[in-house]
C-alpha positions in Angstrom: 80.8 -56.8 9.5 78.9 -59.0 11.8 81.3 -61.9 11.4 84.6 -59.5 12.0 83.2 -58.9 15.0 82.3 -62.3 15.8 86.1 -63.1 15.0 87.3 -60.1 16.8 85.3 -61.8 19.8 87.1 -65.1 19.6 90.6 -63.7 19.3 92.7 -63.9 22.4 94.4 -60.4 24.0 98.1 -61.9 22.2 95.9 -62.5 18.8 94.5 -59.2 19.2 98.1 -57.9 19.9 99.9 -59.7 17.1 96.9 -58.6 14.6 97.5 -54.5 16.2 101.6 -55.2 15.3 100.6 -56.8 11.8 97.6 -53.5 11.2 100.3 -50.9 12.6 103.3 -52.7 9.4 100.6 -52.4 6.9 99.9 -48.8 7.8 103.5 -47.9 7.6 103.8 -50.0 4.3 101.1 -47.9 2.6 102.3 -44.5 4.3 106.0 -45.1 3.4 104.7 -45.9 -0.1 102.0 -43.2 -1.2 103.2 -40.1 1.0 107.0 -40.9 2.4 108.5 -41.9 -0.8 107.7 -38.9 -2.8 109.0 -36.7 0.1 112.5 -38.6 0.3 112.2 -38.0 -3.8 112.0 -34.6 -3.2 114.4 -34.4 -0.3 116.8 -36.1 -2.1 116.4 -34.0 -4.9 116.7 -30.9 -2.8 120.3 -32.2 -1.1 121.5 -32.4 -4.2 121.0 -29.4 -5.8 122.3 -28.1 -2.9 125.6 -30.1 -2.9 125.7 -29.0 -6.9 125.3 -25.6 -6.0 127.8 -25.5 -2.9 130.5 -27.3 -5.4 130.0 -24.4 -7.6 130.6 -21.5 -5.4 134.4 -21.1 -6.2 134.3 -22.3 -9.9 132.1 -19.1 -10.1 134.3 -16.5 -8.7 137.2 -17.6 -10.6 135.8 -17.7 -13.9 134.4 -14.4 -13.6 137.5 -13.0 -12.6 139.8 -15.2 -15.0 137.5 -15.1 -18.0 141.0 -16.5 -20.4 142.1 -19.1 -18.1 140.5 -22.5 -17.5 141.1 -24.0 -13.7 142.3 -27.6 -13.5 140.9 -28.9 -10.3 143.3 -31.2 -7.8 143.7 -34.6 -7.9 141.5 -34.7 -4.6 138.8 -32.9 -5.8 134.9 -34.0 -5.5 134.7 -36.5 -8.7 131.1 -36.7 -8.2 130.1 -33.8 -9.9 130.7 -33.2 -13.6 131.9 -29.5 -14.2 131.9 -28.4 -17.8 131.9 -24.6 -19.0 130.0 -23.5 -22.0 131.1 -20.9 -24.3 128.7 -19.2 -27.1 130.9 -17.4 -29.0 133.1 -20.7 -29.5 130.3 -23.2 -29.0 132.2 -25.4 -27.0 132.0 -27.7 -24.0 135.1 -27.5 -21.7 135.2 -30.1 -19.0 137.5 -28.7 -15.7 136.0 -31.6 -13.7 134.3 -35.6 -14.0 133.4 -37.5 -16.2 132.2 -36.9 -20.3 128.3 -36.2 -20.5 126.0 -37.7 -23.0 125.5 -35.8 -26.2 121.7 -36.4 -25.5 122.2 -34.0 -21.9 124.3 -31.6 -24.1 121.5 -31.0 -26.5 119.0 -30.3 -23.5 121.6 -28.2 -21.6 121.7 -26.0 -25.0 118.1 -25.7 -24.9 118.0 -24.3 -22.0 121.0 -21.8 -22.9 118.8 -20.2 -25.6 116.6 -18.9 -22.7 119.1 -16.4 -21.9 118.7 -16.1 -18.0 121.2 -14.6 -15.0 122.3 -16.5 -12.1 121.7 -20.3 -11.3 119.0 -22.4 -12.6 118.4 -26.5 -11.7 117.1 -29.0 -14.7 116.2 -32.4 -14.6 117.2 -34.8 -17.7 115.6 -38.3 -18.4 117.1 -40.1 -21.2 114.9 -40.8 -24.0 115.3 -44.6 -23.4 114.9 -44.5 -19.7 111.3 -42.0 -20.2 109.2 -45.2 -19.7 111.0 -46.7 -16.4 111.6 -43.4 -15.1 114.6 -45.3 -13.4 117.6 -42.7 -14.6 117.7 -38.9 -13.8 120.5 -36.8 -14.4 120.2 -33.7 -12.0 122.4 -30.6 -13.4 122.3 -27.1 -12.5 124.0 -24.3 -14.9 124.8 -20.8 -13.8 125.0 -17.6 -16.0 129.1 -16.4 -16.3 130.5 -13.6 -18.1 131.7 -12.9 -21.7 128.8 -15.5 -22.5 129.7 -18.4 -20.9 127.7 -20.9 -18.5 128.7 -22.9 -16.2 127.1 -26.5 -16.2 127.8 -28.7 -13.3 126.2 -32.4 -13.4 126.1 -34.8 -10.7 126.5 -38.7 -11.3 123.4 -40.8 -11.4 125.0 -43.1 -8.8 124.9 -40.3 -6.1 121.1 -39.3 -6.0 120.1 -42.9 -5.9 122.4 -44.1 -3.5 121.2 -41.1 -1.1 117.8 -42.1 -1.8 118.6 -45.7 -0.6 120.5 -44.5 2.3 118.2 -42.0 3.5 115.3 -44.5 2.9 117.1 -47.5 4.7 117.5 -44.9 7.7 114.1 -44.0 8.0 113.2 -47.8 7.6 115.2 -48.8 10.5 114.5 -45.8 12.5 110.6 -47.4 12.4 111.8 -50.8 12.7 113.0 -50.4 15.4 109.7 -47.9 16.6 107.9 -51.1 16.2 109.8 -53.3 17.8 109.7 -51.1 20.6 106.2 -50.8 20.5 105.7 -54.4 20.3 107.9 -55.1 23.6 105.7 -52.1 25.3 102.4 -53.8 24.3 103.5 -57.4 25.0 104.7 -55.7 28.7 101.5 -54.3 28.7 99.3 -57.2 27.6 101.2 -59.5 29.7 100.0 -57.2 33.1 96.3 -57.9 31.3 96.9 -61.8 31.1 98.2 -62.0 34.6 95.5 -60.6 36.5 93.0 -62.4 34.4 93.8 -65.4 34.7 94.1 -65.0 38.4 90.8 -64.3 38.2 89.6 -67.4 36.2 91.6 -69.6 38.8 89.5 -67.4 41.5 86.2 -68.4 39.9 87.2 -71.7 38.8 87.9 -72.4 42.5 84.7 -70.5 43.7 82.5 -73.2 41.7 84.3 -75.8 42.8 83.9 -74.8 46.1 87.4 -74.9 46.9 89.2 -72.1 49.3 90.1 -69.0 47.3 91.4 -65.8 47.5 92.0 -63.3 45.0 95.2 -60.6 45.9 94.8 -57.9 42.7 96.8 -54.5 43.8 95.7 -53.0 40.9 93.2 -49.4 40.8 92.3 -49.7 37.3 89.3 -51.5 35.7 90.7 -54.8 36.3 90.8 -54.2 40.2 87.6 -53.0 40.6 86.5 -55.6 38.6 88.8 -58.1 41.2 87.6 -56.5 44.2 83.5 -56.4 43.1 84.3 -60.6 42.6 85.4 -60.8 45.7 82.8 -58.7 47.4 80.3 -61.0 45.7 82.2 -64.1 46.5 81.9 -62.6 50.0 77.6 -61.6 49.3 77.3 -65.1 48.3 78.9 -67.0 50.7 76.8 -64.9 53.3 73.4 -65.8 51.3 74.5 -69.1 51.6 74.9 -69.2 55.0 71.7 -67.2 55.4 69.7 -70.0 53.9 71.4 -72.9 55.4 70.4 -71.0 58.4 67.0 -70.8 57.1 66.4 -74.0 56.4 67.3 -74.9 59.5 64.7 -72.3 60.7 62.3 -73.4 58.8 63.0 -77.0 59.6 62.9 -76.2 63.7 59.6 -74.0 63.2 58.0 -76.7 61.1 58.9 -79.4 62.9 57.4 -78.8 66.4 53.9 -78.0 65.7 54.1 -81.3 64.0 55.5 -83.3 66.2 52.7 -82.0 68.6 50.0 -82.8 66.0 51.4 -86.2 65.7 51.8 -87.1 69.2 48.4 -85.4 70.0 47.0 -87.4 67.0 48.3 -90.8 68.5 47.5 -90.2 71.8 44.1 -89.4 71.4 44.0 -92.4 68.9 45.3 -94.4 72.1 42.5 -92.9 74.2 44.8 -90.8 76.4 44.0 -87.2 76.4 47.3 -85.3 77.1 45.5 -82.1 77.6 42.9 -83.3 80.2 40.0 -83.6 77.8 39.4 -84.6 74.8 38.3 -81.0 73.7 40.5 -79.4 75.2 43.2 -81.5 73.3 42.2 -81.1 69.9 42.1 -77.4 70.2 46.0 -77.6 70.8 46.1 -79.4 67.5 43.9 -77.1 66.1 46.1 -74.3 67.4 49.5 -75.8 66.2 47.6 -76.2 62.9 47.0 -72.7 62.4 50.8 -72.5 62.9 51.7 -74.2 60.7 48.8 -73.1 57.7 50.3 -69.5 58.9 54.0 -70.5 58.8 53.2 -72.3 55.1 51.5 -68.8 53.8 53.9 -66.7 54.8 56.8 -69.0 53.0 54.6 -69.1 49.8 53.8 -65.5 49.7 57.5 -64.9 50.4 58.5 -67.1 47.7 56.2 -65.6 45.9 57.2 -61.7 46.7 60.4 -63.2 45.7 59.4 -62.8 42.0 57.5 -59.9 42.2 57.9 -57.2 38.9 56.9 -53.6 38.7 55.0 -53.8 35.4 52.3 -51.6 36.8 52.0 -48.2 34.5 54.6 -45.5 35.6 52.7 -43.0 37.9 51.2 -43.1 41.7 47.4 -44.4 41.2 47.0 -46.7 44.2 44.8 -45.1 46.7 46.4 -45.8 49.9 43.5 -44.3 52.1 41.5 -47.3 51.6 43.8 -50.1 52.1 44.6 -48.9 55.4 40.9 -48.5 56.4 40.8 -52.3 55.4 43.4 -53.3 56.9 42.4 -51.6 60.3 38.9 -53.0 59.9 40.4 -56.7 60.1 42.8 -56.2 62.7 41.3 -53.8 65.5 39.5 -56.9 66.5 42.8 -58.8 67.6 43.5 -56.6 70.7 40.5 -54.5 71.2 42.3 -53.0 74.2 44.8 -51.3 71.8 44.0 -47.4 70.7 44.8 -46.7 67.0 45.3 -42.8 66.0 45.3 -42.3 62.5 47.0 -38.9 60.7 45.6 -39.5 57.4 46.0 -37.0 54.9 43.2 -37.5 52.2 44.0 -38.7 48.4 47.2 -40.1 49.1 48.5 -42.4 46.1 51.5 -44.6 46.0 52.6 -47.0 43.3 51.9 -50.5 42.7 49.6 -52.8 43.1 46.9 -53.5 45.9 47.6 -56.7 47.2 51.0 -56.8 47.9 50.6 -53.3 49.4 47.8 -54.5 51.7 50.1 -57.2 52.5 52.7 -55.1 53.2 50.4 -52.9 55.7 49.0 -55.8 57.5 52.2 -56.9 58.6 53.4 -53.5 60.0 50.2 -53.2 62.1 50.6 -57.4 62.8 54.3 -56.3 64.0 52.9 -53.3 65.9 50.3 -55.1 67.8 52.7 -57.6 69.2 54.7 -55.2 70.6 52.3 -52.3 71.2 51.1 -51.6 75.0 47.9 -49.2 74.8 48.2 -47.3 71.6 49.0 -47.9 67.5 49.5 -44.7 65.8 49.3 -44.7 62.1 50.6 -41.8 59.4 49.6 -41.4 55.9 51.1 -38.2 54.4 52.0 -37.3 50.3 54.8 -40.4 49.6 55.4 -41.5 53.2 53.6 -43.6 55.7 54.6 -44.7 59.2 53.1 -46.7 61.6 54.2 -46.4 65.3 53.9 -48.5 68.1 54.8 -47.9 71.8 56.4 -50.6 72.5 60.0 -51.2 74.1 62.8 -50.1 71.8 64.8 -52.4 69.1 67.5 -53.4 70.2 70.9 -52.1 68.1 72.2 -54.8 67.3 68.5 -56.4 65.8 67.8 -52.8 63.8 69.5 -53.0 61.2 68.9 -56.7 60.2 64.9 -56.8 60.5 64.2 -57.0 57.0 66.0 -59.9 56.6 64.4 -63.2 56.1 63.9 -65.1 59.8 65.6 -62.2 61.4 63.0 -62.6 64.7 62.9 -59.0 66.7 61.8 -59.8 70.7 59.1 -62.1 70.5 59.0 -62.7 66.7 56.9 -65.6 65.1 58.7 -66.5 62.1 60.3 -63.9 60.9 59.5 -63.6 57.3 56.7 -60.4 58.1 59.2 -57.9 57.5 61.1 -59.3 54.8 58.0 -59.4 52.9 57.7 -55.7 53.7 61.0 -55.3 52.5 61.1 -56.8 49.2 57.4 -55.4 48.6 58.8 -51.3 48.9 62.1 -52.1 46.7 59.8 -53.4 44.1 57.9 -50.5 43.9 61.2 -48.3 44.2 60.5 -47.5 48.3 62.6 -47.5 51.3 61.8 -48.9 54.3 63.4 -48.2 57.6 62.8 -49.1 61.3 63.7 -46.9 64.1 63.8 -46.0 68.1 61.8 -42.8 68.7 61.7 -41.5 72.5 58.0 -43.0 73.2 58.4 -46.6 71.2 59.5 -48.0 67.2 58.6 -46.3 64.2 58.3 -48.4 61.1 58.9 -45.9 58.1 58.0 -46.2 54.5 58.9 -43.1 51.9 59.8 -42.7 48.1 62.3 -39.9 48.1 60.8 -37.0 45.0 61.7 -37.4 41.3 62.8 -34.2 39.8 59.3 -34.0 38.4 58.1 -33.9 42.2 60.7 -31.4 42.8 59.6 -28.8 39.9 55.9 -29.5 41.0 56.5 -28.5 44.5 58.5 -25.8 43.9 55.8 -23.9 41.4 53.3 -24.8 44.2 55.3 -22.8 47.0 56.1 -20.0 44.6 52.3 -19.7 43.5 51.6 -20.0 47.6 54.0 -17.2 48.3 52.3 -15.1 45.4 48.5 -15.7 46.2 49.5 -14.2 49.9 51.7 -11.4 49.1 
């Protein structure tokens, strides 16, 4: 089984198609063999009982009524059929139409005489040495007369068979033709597959070559969304790719002035020249554009290093959120002392994930909010949620929405990596982040919308609320 399907992988869509044709003829084959041919058997079998009874119909009024008199069909008559009348008292066979029968039929027509039954009865006869092929059956059908008499009518063995072949040859066409229809239709319809597909190869195949490409697919099946999502990733990518040319270049710019400073600080010094009137005085600006750049390094490591970052903490909020904030707030209050922090804490609040990058992740939002803040930094902490506000000057629109991007720099940004940090940390951990304008500054927003678990929970709490105070 393994290796049909491991063939069935490898087959192209006309392989498959040819193998669906060949599966569909093998079908028919066993059908037309095991069910159809005993029905055109029977069919056939059934038409011509019919045609012996039909060729009967006036032969029986006449004898009846002319019980003396023998007919002599015309010249024109149906030869096909074999018309003999059987009389008891004489014992004899009287042919009025066709050809002689074999004494072997006559004995079995007898037989079936002595049964003494009324109106019309069909028989089957197999000559003894045709019993084994089965090849030869003589159909005959014998009616009850007056006076004793019977009327046997036989039809040639030609007829039966050649209806059989005829009827069987139609049928056979008739399907032939089916499946050569049905192999156009699928060839049509595998051809609109091939098209399309290999459009899209060229479309790839000219992507990673990084030629010009476009892919046209007017199609609102699978294969067009599948055509329109590569083109909205060629698009994703080609903007990613920009992005981090842009960021290198970023990165190249912010790296390469605070050392260009050190150097040329370094030398001059080294020279005996102070640029920045002392010598003390100078260091501490290549002290200064040292932190910078120690800063600037960290924050590209611990992005590089959010960038791999896995939820494989246990399912469940256990992180205790209360205290990260109060040591976060106990390292940065120092930085502007002249800045009023208000904290709405509610108490036991848990969120998922692990500490550090969640520390991170607050640090940065109070970092952000310092920068901008003028005299106060207010801080929320509530069940899933947790905002912190500054009141600063609004975002401006057209910044808003692409903060969390890596070196997207708001008004008086360092690097620019801060927030997409913050970013990457709450999608980890399944949580949206959000920035907004509120009336009196920016509100930086973090929530994790309820799980249907959360939604059952809170809606037994309300009910049990609503019961303890009726």
């Amino acid at each position: 089984m393994k290796r049909f399907r491991i063939w069935l992988r490898e087959m192209t869509l006309t392989q498959q198609l040819l193998a669906i044709i060949v599966l569909f003829i093998t079908i028919f084959a066993f059908f037309l063999l095991v069910f159809l041919s005993p029905q055109i058997d029977l069919f056939s079998h059934e038409e011509m009982y019919r045609l012996l009874h039909s060729s009967q119909e006036n032969l029986i009024y006449y004898l009846n009524h002319n019980p003396k008199m023998t007919p002599v069909l015309e010249s024109g008559a149906e030869m096909s059929v074999s018309h003999i009348v059987y009389s008891a008292e004489d014992d004899t066979f009287v042919y009025i139409a066709g050809a002689p029968v074999p004494e072997e039929l006559k004995t079995d027509i007898l037989s079936h005489i002595s049964e003494d039954f009324s109106g019309t009865r069909d028989y089957k006869f197999v000559p003894a040495d045709e019993k084994e092929r089965n090849d030869t059956e003589i159909l005959y059908c014998m009616t009850a007369l007056n006076n004793s008499r019977w009327l046997i009518s036989v039809i040639s063995n030609e007829i039966p068979e050649q209806f059989r072949k005829s009827l069987t040859n139609t049928i056979v066409n008739l399907n032939v033709l089916v499946v050569f229809l049905l192999f156009l239709l699928l060839l049509a319809w595998v051809s609109t597959l091939i098209l399309p597909l290999g459009q899209i190869k060229n479309y790839i195949t000219r992507i990673k070559n990084d030629e010009p490409a476009t892919l046209n697919i007017s199609r609102r099946d699978e294969i067009g969304e599948v055509a329109e999502a590569l083109v909205d990733m060629e698009q994703q990518l080609s903007a990613q790719s920009r992005e981090k040319e842009e960021m290198i270049q970023n990165i190249s710019h912010d790296l390469k002035t605070p050392i260009a400073t050190i150097k040329s600080y370094g030398e001059s010094i080294k020279d005996g020249i102070y640029p920045y009137d002392t010598l003390e005085k100078s260091v501490d600006v290549i002290i200064e554009h040292a932190d910078r750049l120690e800063k600037k390094v960290h924050s590209l490591i611990l992005l590089n290093k959010m960038g791999y970052l896995l939820d494989d903490c246990p399912e469940g909020d256990t992180l205790d959120m209360n205290s990260i904030i109060d040591k976060v707030l106990l390292s940065l209050k120092v930085v502007r002392p002249e800045i009023e922090f208000k904290t709405e804490i509610d108490p036991g609040v848990l969120f998922h994930g692990e500490e550090e990058p969640w520390r991170i992740t607050v640090e940065n939002l109070i970092e952000n909010a310092l920068r901008y803040a003028r005299t106060t930094i207010r801080i929320t902490l509530h069940e899933r949620e947790l905002c912190v506000i500054n009141d600063g000057r609004p975002i401006g629109e057209d910044v808003i929405n692409t903060l969390f991007r890596p070196y997207e720099k708001g008004q008086d940004g360092k690097f620019g990596l801060g927030l997409s940090i913050v970013h990457k940390v709450c999608t980890t951990y399944g949580y949206k982040v959000t920035a907004e304008n509120l009336a009196d500054g920016v509100c930086f927003r973090i929530w994790k919308e309820p799980g249907r678990r959360e939604v059952r929970k809170k809606a037994k709490r309300e009910r049990t609320n609503r019961k303890n105070s009726a």
